[in-house]
N, C-alpha and C positions, 0 to 999 in steps of 0.2 A: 368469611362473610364480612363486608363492609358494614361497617360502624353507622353507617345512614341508613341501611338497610331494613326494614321493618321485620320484627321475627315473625312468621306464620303462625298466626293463632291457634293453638289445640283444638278449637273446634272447626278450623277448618283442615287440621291433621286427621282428626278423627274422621271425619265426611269421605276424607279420600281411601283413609284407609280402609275404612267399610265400604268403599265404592269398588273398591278390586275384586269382589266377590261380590256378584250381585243377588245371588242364592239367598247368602247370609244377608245382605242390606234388605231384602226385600220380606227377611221372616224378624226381622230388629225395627220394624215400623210398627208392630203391636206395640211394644214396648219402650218406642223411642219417645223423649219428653218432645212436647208440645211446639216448641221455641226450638226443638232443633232443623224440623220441616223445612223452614225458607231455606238455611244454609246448605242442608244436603240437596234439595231441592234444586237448586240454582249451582250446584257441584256437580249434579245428573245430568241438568241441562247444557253446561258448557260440555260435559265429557262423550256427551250421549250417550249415555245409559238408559236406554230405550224403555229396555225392562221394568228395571226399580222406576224410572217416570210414571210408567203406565201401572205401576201398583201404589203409587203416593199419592194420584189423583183419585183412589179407591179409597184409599185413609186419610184423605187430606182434611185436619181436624179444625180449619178456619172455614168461614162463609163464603170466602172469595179468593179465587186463583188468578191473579191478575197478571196472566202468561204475557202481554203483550207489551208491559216495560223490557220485559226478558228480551223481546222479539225485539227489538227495538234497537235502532243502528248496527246489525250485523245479517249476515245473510243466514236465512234462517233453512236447517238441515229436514227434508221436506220430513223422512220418516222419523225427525225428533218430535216433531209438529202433529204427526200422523200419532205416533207411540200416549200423548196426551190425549189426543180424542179417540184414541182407542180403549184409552181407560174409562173415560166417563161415557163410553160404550158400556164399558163392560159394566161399570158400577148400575146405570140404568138397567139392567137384565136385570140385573138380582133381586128377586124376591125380598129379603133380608137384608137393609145396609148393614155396613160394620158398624161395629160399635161406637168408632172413634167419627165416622165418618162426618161432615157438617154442609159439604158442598151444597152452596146454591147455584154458585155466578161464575164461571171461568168471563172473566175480561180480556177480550184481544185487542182491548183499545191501546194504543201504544203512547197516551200521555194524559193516563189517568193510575192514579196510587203508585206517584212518582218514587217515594220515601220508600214503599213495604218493606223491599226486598234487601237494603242500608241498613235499614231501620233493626228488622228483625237477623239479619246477621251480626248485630253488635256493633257496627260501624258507626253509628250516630249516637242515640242515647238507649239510655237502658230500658232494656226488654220488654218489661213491667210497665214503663211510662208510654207506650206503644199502642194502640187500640186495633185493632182487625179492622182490613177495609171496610169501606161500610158496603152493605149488599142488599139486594131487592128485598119485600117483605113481602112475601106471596102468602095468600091463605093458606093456612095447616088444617090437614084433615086427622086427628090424633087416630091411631090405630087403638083397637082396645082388647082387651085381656077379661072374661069374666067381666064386663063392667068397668073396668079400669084401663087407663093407660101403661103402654111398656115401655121401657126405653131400650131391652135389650131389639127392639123394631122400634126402626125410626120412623116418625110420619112422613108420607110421601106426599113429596112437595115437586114440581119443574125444576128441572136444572136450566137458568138463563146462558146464554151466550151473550156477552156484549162485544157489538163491533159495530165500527165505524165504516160504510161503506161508500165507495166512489166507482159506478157503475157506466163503465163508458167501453168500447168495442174494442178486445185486446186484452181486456181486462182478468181474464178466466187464467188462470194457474193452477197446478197441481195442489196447493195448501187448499183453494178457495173451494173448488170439483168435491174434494173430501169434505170440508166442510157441510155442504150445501147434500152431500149424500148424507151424511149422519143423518143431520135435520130432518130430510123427509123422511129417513124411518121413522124415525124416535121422535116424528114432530108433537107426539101426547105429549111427552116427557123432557123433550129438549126446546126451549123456545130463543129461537133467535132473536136476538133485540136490537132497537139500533137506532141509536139518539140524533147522529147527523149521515141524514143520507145527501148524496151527491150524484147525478144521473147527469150522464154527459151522451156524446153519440152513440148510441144503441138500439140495436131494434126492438121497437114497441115487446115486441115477443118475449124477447129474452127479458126484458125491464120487469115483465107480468109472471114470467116462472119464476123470479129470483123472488119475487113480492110476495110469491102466494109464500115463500117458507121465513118470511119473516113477519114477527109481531107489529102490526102497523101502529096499533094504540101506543108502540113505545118510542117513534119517531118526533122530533123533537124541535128540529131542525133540516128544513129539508130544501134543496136547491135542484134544481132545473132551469139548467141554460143547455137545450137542446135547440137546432134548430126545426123545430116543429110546424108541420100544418095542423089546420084545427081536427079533422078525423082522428089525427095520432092524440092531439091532448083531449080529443071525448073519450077515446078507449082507454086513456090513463085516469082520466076521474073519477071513477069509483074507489081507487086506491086512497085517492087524495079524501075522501068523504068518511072513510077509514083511520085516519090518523088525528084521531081525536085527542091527542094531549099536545098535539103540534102547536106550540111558540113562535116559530119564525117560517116563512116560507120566501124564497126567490126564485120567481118563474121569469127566464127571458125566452124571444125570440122564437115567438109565435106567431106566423103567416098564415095569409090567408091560404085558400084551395078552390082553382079555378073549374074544378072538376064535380062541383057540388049547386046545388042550385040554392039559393036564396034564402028560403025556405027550410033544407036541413042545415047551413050554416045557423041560422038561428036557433035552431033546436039545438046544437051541439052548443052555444055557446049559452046557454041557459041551462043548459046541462053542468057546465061548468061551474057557470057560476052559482049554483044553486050550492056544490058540495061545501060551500063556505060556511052555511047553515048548521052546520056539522063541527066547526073548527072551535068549538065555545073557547080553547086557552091562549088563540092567536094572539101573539104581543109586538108582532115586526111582519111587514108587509114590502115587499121589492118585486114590484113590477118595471121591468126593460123591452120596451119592444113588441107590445101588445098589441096587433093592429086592428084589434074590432072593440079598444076602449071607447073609443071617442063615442057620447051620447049613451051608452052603457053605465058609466061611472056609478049612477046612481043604484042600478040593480046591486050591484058589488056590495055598496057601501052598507043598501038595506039589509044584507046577509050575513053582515059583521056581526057577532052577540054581543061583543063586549070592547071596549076603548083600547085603539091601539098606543103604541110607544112612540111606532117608526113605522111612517108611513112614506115610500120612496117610488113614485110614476115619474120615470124616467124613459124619456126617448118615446115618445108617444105624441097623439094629437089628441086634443080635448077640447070641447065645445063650451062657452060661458055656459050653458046648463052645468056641465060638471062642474065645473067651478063654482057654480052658487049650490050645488047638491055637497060640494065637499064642502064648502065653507057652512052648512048648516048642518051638516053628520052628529050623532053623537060619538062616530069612533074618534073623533081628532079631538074630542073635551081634554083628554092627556098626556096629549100627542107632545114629544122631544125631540125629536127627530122628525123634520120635513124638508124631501128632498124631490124639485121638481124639475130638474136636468136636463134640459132638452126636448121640452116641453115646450113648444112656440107659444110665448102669452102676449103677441104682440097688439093683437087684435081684441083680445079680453081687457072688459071694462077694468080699471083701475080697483075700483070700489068695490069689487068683486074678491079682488086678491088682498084687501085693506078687510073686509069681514074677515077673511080666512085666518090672518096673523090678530086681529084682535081675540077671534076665538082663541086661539093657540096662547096667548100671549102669556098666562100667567104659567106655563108648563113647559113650553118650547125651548131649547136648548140650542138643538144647528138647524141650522137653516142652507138651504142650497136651492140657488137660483140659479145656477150656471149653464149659459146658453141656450136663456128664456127668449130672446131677440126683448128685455123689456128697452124702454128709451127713458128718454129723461122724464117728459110728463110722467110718464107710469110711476116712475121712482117716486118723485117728489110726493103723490098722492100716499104713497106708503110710509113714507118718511114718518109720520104720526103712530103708525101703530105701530111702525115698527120701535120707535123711543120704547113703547109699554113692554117689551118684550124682556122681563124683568130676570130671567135666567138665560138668557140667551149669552154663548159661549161664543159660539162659531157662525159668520157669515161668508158665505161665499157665493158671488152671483159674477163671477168672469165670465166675457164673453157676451156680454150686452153693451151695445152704441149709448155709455155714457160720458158727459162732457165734464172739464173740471171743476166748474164751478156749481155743478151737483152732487159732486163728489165731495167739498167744499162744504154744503148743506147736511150732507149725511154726515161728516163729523161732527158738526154742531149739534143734530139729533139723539145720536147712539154715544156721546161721549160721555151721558151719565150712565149708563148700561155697566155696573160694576163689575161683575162677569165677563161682558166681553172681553178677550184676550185675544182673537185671530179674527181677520178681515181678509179676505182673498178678492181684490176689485179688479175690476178688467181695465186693460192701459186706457187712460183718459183721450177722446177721441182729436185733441190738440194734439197727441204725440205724431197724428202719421201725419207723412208728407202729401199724402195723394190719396184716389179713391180706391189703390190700387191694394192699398195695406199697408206701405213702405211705411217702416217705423224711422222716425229721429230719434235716435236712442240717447244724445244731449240734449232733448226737451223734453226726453220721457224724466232721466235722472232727475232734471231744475223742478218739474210738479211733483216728482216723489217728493223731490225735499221741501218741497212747500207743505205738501200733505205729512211729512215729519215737524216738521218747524209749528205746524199749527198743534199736532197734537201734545208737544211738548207746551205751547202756550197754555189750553184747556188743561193741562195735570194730567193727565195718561201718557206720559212716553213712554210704557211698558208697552203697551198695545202694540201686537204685532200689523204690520198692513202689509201686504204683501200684494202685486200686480202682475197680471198674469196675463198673456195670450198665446194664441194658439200656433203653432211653427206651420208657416205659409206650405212648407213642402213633405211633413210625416206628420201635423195634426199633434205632435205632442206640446205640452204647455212648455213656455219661456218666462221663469220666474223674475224679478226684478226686486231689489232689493237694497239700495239702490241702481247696484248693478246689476247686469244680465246674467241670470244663469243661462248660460243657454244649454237648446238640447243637440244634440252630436249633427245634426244639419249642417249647423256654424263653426264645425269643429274642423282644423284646418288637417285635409288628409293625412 
């Protein structure tokens, strides 16, 4: 053996040695100490030892089996996967759990209780300095004896599943089918949970079987970028009005449906927007591509219960009514996050979008303007509230027709803004040659360095500024810094 070689630990000798004999490892779990579980455990799972798996998850004397670090960066052997949910099959039957038994929560999240399995193999720190993941606290119903509680019957409590899911057509595998059958037997006793859901293309159908076998109260985080007409998201709304501890939601790319009259389009989008009434924990909002916002805003906004964080209407059209209903909301009193992307506010009164960031201003953090179509007059009107924007980090409005010498004004404004540290501006409208777009990229450089040169005068040369437009022929951005990043367009074949 090489001198650099690390010696094999005796307790991971002992794991394997009892693992040749699964008879004997699986009647030495009565009596095996507490701290030796993860090692053999994760000694079963690389060997596939199917058997002793599926009797460890009977005994498994922690709250939480957090299988899906295990799962994690290796392809996973379907009947090793199967042999674990066939134990907590089987533990669920039993009248009587074992004695040692603790199970609440098998975790298939694959980047949560990073440490355990390190941890409690002796790899990191000692054993004892350790705590057990942490795991749901579900109501206990104590069993009683005469009058009295027993411990040799454990109270019966749900065994959680937690998983992460991203629901999109293709998506169905041999691990997830097994899954998904456990569940609806044992849906009393097994409850599927599931903090960040993801729903990509799928049919309405299949999105609603998979829903009814999981706990919606425990959704958390939940995205939908499908591309949808509106009948499809009225038949998905009742789930949404279900997921009452949900924090963040991102709904894009909702169209209309030319096949509906007037009449039930309104009904369904009242429909919609009503399940918001429901969401009391909302703290992040991302709307993309919503085409029946415009003149609505305000319904939305009355439906909110409580002040969001991050509030994101992107790629949409909105009426100065929305504008003055969102600048006088109470959900933006907290608001850090506001991002109005593609948002045409060419035509909305200045003063409208000047309340909006006063409200905001002692809370607000980034800010996103980009590819508002604003112009210079609009600018200049905001240039005042926006100085007051006293935590304000991050600005970025690329992609609006502003000239340099308002560009010029806004550092004058935001350069006592002690926070700010990133500025994303659109290339000052002196850099092109024509109406055509054609950039001077030697006239773009001479006004960055003006816009450098000044800010090192005023005491901020930390401040990042960075100028951005969009590439004439794929749309993606061309940073400048002084120089051009470019994006692969320009990039010589």
């Amino acid at each position: 053996m090489s001198m650099w070689t690390s010696p094999r630990r005796l307790v991971d000798l002992a794991g394997q040695s009892l693992l040749k004999n699964e008879a004997l490892a699986i009647a030495a779990l009565e009596l095996l100490p507490r701290e030796l579980f993860p090692p053999l455990f994760t000694a079963a799972f690389d060997g596939r030892h199917n058997q002793t798996l599926k009797a460890m998850v009977q005994a498994w004397p922690f709250t939480c089996l957090p299988l899906g670090v295990l799962m994690k960066g290796q392809q996973l052997h379907v009947e090793t996967f199967k042999a674990v949910l066939d134990g907590v099959d089987v533990l669920l039957a039993q009248e009587v759990r074992p004695r040692r038994w603790k199970l609440k929560v098998l975790d298939l999240r694959k980047n949560s209780h990073q440490d355990f399995w390190t941890v409690w193999s002796g790899k990191r720190v000692s054993l004892c300095s350790f705590p057990e993941p942490e795991a749901a606290q579900p109501v206990r119903k104590k069993r009683k004896v005469d009058g009295s509680s027993t411990e040799a019957e454990q109270c019966f409590t749900p065994i959680e599943v937690l998983v992460d899911l991203s629901l999109k057509e293709g998506a169905y595998d041999e691990l997830f089918i097994h899954l998904i059958e456990i569940v609806r037997r044992k849906k009393d006793v097994l409850h599927l949970c599931c903090k960040k859901l993801k729903i990509f293309a799928m049919p309405v159908q299949n999105i609603k079987m998979i829903l009814k076998m999981v706990q919606l109260d425990s959704i958390e985080d939940l995205e939908v970028t499908c591309t949808w007409k509106l009948p499809t998201l009225a038949k998905f709304s009742p789930h949404l009005s279900q997921m009452s501890n949900l924090r963040r939601l991102l709904l894009a790319h909702i169209h209309p449906s030319s096949f509906i009259s007037p009449e039930k389009e309104e009904q369904f989008i009242a429909q919609f927007i009503s399940q918001f009434l429901n969401l009391h924990c909302l703290e992040e909002l991302y709307v993309d591509s919503l085409f029946f916002l415009r003149g609505r805003l305000d319904q939305l906004l009355r439906c909110m219960m409580n002040p969001l964080e991050t509030l994101s209407i992107t790629n949409c059209w909105l009426s100065e009514e929305d504008v003055t209903h969102l600048s006088q909301s109470p959900s933006i009193s907290q608001l850090s996050v506001l991002s109005l992307s593609g948002v045409m506010l060419t035509e909305i009164n200045p003063e409208l979008l000047q309340a909006l960031l006063e409200r905001t201003s002692a809370t607000l953090q980034d800010l996103d303007l980009d590819e508002c179509g604003i112009v210079d007059t609009q600018l200049l009107v905001l240039l005042p509230s926006l100085s007051h924007c006293s935590q304000l980090t991050t600005f970025s409005f690329c992609g609006n027709p502003i000239s340099m010498s308002v560009l010029e004004s806004l550092v004058h404004h935001i350069i006592g803004l002690n926070n700010l540290s990133h500025v994303l501006y659109p290339v000052p409208m002196e850099s092109y040659e024509d109406i055509n777009g054609t950039l001077d990229l030697g006239r773009l450089a001479y006004l960055h360095t003006r816009l450098r040169e000044l800010l090192c005068e005023l005491g901020r040369p930390g401040m990042v500024w960075l100028s951005a437009t969009p590439c004439p022929h794929c749309g993606d951005r061309t940073f400048y810094d002084p120089d051009p990043i470019l994006c692969p367009c320009f990039m010589p074949a």
